[in-house]
N, C-alpha and C positions, 0 to 999 in steps of 0.2 A: 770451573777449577781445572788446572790442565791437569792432563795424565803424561806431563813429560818427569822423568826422573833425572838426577844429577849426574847418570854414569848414559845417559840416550846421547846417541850424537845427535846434533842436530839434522847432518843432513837424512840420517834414518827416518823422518817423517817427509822428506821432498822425493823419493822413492814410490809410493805409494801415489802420492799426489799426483806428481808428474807421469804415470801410468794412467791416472784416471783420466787426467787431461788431454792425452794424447789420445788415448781411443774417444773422448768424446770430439775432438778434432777430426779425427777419423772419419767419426760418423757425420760429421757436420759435413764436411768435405764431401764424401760420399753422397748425402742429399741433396748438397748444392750441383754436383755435376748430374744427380737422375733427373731433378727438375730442370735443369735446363736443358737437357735429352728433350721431355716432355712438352715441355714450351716450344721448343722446336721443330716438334712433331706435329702440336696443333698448327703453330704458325703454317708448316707445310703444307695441311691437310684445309685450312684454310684457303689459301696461295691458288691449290690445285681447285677447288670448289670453283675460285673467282674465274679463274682460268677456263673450265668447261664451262661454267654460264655463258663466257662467250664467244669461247666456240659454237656454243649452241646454236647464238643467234643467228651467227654468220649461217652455218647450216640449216637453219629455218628459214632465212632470208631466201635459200636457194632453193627449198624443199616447196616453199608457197609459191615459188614462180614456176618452177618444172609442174606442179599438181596442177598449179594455172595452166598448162599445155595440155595435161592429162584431159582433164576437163572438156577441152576442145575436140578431144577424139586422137590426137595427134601421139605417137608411138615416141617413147625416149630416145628411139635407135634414130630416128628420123628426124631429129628436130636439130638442126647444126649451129644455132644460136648457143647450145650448150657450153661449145668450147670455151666460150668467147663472155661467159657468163662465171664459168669457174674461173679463168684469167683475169679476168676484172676481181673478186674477190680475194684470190689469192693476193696481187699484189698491194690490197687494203690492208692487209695483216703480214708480218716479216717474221712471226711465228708460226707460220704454217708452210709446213714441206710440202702437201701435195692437196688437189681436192681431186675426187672423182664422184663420178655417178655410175651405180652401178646395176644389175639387171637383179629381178629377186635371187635367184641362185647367186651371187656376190660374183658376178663377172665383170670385171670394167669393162662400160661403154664408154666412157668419156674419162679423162684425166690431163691434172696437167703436164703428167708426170708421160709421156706419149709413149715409154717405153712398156709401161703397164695396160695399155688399152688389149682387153681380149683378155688378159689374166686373170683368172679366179684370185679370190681372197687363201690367204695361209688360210689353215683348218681351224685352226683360235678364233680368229677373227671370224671366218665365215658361221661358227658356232654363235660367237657373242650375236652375228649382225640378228642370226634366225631367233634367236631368243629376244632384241630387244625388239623384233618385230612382230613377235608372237605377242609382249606384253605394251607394244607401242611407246615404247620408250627407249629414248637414247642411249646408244651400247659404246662400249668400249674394250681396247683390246691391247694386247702390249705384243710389236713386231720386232723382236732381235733388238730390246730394248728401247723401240721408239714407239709411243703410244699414238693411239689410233681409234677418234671417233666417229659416231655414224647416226644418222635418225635414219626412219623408214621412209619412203613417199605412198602414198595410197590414190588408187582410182574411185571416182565419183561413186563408185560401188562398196568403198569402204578394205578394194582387195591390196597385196602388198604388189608396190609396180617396180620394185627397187629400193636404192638406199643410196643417201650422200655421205660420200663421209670424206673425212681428213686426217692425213697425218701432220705431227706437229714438234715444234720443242719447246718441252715443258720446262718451264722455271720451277718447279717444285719437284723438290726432292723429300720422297720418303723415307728418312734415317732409319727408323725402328722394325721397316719390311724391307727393306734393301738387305739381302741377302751378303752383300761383300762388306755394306757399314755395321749393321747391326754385331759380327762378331768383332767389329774394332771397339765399338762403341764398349762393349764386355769387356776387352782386354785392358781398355783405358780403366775404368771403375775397378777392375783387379790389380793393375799398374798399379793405382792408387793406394789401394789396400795396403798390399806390398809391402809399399813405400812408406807406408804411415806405420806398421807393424816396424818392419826395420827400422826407422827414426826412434820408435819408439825402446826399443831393445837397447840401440848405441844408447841412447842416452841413460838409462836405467842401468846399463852395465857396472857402473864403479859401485852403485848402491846395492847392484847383486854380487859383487866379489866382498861390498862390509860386510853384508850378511852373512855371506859363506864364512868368513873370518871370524865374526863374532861365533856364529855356530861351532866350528872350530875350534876356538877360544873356548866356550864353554864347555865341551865335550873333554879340553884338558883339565880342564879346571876339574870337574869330578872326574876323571883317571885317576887326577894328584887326590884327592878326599880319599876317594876306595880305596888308593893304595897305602895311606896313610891309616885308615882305617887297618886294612890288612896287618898295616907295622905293628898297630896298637894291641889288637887282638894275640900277634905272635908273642909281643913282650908279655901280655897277662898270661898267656897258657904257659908261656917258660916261668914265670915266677911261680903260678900255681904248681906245676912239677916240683920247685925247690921246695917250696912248703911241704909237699906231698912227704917229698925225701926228707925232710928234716924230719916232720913228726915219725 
């Protein structure tokens, strides 16, 4: 049975309605831009995965033929096949800026980058290299925004003789830890907000100035009642006085 009455406007029920539907648009909108945030994170996180696997390889490929020299007796400073070994590799891949090999303290002996040979590693990197060699696994490092990975080589003895690594550019970008995306990413979902708040206020407005009217409206309406009341009450008390005086 409705509860509309004959004196309800009509549009006083699309007021309400149209409030509720806009913040659930709101909200909808809002979860459709965090999930795809999301989505695009994994994708990324993914992307980047597929990418160090092969880098990996490439850097395995080099680490089992340098440990192949190791093996021989033959010193990494001493072997000049190296050069000529990280140049052949690098130009197999068009994502990689540089390879080097380098001495256990993170000194480049070899690169192809010739300007770095004799250069210690940044202190980031040279930290990662010692740690991924401490637990024998492949380390990474991020240099002035360009990432940079590395395995260890070991002697027949099991000791650290160095490390290969390479810098690179990466296709994968991390939105949600990128430090300059991450507060866009925030400002777009509050943009949104916003914008959906305000959308929603215009539209509601004419239904918030009936109300106010009606409220208005009825706030006269009993003015006029009490004051008529007031009249009623004065005309009884003056006749009660006449009576008073007559008797």
């Amino acid at each position: 049975m409705s509860t509309r009455t004959p004196n309800t406007p009509p549009r006083a029920f699309a007021g309400p309605l149209l409030e509720v539907g806009g913040l659930w648009l709101l909200i909808v909108l809002s979860g459709v831009l965090l999930i795809a945030g999301l989505l695009d994170h994994w994708r990324q996180q993914e992307l980047q995965t597929m990418e160090r696997a092969q880098l990996e390889l490439t850097l395995l490929e080099i680490k089992d033929e340098l440990e192949g020299e190791l093996s021989l007796g033959t010193e990494l400073q001493h072997t000049p096949r190296i050069q000529d070994l990280l140049e052949s590799h690098l130009q197999k891949d068009p994502q990689l800026y540089s390879l080097d090999v380098l001495d256990q303290d993170g000194r480049a002996l070899f690169s192809t980058d010739r300007g770095t040979v004799g250069e210690p590693l940044p202190p980031l990197a040279q930290a990662a290299a010692l740690q991924g060699a401490a637990r024998h696994r492949p380390w990474h490092a991020l240099i002035e925004s360009t990432p940079m990975m590395g395995v260890d080589m070991r002697t027949p003895f099991g000791e650290t003789a160095g490390h290969v690594s390479a810098t690179y550019a990466s296709r994968a970008t991390d939105y949600l830890s990128d430090p300059i995306l991450t507060p866009a990413l925030l400002l777009g979902l509050l943009a949104t907000a916003l914008a959906g708040m305000a959308a929603i206020w215009l539209a509601t407005a004419p239904q918030r100035r009936l109300r106010q009217a009606q409220s208005l409206g009825r706030l006269a309406q009993i003015d006029a009642q009490l004051a008529a009341t007031g009249r009623r009450l004065d005309d009884g008390s003056q006749r009660l006085d006449a009576v008073e005086r007559i008797e």
